[in-house]
C-alpha positions as CSV (number, residue, x, y, z in Angstrom):
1,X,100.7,90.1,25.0
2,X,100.0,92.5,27.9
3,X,104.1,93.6,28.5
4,X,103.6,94.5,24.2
5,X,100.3,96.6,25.2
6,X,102.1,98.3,28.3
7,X,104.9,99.2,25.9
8,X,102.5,100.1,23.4
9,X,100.7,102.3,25.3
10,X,103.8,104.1,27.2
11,X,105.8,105.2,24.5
12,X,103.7,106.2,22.1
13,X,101.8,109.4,22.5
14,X,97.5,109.1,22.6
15,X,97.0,111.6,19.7
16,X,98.8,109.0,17.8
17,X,97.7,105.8,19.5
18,X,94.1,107.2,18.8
19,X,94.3,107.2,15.4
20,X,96.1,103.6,15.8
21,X,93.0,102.7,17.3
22,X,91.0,102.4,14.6
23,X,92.7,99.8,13.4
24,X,94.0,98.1,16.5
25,X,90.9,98.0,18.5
26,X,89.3,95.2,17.2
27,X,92.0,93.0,17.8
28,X,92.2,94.0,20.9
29,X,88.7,93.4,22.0
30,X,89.1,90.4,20.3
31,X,91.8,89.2,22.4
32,X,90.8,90.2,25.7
33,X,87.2,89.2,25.0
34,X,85.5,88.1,28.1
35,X,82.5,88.6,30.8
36,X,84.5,90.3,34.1
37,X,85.0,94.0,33.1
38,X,82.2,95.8,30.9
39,X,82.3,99.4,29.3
40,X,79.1,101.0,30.0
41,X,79.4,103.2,26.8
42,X,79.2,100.7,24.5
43,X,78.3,97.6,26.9
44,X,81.0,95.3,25.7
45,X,83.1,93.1,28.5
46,X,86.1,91.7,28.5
47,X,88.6,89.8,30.5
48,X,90.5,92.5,31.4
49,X,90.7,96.6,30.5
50,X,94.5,97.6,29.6
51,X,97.0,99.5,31.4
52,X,97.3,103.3,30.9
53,X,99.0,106.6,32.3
54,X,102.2,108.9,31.7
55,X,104.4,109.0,34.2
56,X,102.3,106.3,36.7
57,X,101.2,103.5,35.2
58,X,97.3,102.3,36.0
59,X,96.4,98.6,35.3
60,X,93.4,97.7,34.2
61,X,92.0,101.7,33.2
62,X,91.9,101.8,29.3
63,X,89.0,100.2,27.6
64,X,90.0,98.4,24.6
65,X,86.8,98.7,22.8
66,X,85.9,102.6,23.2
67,X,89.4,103.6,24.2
68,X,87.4,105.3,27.4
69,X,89.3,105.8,30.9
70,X,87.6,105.7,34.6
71,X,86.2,109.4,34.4
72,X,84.8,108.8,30.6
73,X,82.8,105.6,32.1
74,X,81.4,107.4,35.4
75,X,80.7,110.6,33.4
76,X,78.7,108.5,30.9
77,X,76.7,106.7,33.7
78,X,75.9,110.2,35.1
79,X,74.9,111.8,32.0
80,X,73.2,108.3,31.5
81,X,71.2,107.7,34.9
82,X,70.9,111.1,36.6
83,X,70.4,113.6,33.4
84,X,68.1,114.4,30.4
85,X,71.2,114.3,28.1
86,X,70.6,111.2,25.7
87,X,66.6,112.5,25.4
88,X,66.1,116.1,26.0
89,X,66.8,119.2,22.7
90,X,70.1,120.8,24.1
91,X,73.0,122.7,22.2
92,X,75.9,121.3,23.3
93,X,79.7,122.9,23.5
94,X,82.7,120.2,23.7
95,X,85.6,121.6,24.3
96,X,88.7,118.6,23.3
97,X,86.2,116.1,22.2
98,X,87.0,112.8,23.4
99,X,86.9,109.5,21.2
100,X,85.2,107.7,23.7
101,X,82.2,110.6,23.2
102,X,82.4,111.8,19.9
103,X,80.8,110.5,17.3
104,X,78.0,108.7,19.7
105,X,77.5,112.6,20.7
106,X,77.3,113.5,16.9
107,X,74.7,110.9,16.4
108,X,72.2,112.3,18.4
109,X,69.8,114.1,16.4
110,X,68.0,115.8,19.4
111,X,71.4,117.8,20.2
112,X,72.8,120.8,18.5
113,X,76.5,119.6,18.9
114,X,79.7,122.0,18.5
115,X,82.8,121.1,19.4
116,X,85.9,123.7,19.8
117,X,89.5,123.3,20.4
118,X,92.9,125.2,19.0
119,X,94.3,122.2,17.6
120,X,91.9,118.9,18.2
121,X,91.1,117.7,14.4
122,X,87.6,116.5,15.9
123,X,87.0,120.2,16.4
124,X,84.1,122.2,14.3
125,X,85.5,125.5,15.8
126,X,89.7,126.4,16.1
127,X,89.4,128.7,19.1
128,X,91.1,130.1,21.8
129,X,89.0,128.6,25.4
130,X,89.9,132.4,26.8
131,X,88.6,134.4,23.9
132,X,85.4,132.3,22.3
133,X,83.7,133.1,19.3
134,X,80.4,132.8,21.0
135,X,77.5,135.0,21.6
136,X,76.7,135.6,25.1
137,X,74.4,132.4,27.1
138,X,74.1,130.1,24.0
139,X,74.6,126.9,25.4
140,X,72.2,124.3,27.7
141,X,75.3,122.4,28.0
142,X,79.7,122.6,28.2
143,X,81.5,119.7,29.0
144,X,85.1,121.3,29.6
145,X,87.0,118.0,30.9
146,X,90.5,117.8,31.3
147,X,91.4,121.2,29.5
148,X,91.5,123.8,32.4
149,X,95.2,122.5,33.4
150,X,96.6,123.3,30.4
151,X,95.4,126.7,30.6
152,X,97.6,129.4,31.9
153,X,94.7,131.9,33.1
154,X,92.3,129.3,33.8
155,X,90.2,132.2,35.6
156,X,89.3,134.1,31.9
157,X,88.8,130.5,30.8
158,X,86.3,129.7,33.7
159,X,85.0,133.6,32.7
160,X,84.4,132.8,29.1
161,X,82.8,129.4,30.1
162,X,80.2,131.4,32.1
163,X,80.0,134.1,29.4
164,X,78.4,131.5,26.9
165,X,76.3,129.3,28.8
166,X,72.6,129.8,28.9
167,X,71.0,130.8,32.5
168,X,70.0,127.3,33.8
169,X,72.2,125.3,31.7
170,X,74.6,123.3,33.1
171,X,78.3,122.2,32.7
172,X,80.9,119.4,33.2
173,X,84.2,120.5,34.2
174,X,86.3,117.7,35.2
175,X,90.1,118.8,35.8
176,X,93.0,116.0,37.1
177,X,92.6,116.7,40.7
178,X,94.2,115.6,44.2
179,X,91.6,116.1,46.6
180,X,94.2,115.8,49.7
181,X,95.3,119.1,48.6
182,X,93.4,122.1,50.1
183,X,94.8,125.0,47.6
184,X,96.0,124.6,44.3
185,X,99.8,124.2,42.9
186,X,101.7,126.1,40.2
187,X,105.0,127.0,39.4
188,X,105.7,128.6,36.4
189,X,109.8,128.4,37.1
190,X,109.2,124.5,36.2
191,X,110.3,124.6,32.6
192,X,112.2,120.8,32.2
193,X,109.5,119.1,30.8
194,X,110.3,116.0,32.0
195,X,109.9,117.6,36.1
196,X,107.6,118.5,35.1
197,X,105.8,115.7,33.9
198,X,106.8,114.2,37.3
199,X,105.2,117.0,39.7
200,X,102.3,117.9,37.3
201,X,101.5,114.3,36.0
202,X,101.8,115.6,32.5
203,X,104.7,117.9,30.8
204,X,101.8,120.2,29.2
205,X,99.8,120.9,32.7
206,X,100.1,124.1,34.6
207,X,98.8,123.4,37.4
208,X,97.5,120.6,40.2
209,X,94.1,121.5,41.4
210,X,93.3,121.0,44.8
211,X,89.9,121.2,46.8
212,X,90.0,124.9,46.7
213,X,89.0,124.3,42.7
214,X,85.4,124.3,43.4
215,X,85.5,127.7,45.7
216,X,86.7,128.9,42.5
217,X,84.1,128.4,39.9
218,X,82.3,129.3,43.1
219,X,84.0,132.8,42.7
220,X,83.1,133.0,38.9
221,X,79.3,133.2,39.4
222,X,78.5,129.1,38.8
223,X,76.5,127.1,41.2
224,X,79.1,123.8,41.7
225,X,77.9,120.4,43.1
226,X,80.8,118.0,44.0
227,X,79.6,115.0,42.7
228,X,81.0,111.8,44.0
229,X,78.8,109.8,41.4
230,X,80.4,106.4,42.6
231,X,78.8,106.6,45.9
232,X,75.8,106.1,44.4
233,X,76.8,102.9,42.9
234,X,77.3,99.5,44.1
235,X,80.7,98.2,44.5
236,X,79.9,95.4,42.2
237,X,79.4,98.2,39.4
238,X,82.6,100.0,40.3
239,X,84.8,97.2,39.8
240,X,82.8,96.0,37.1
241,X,83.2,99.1,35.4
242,X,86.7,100.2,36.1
243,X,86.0,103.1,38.0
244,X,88.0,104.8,40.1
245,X,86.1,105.0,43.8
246,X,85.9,108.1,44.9
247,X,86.4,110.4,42.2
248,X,84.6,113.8,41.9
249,X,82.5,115.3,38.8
250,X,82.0,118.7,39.0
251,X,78.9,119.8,37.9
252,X,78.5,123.4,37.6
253,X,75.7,125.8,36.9
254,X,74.2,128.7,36.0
């Protein structure tokens, strides 16, 4: 069963395993059903979470019930335990919603929830991240996660993220990051898809972001905290919940 999921999930691309979902994750929570791993977004355990990743393969990552990986989980217990996000009358700007978020998001009748994206189906709004359609500081709220290294200027991105949130709102920005890095990689004369899959980590990103990432949202005008959220939780919890130790959220403001 788990070599067929590790196939499964491998080979065939997530905007199409995604929609596969709908069907196959309840037979996949039903078969790993269990009491050693638990998603915190829908509080469902199981014996074990399922392997995921593109070119390196992470065991244990993919939740079969909410489809949610280690930075959906630990951004949920953040929004969950340290903001006013599940309680508080906020308009909200998703840029790529993610499954894991977006239709619990949509259910919450206190936010005014728009999602954008130039080719996510999930999106309300087909638009460009470096030329929005929005008037100046209308947002409490942008989650941005895992979209700025696509993005070729990625500094009119960050430019147009500022541009449309409210003075004293606040943003998510998480990016795929290697924190032993001090400045950031490109190298636009990396065309082969596949190298670049292998330097990159995926064949669509631009870019690896290093610790110098921060300093540059910094540069922008945004107030950035480097939230290492799993510090603040007991080690019983990060296992429990499949997080990966460690791991940063930026949280940005304005």
């Amino acid at each position: 069963m788990k070599k067929l999921l590790k196939y499964i999930l491998n080979t065939i691309p997530r905007p199409i395993l995604i929609r596969l979902s709908y069907v196959a994750r309840p037979v996949l929570a039903f078969f790993l059903k269990g009491d050693q791993f638990t998603d915190p977004i829908d509080s469902k355990s199981f014996k074990s979470f399922l392997p995921y990743g593109y070119d390196t393969q992470r065991n244990n990552v993919l939740s079969p019930s909410t489809l949610s990986l280690e930075r959906h989980r630990l951004l949920w217990l953040y929004l969950k335990n340290e903001t006013d996000f599940f309680t508080a009358p906020k308009k909200v700007l998703h840029f790529a919603p993610e499954q894991a978020f977006y239709k619990r998001f949509r259910k919450m009748k206190h936010l005014e929830y728009v999602t954008t994206d130039l080719n996510s189906p999930l999106a309300d709004v087909k638009a460009d991240i470096c030329d929005l359609p929005f008037k100046d500081n209308e947002f409490d709220i942008i989650f941005c996660n895992h979209v700025l290294e696509h993005i070729p200027d990625d500094t009119k991105a960050m430019q147009e993220l500022y541009r449309v949130m409210k003075p004293g709102g606040y943003g998510i920005f998480q990016i795929p990051q290697d924190l032993s890095r001090a400045t950031t990689f490109d190298d636009d004369a990396i065309t082969d898809k596949a190298e670049r899959a292998k330097i990159f980590g995926q064949y669509d990103h631009v870019r690896i972001y290093g610790r110098d990432y921060f300093d540059k949202l910094r540069s922008i005008g945004f107030k950035v905290e480097e939230v290492d959220y799993t510090m603040t939780l007991s080690e019983e919890d990060v296992t429990r919940f499949c997080l990966a130790k460690g791991e940063v959220i930026p949280v940005v403001r304005k």
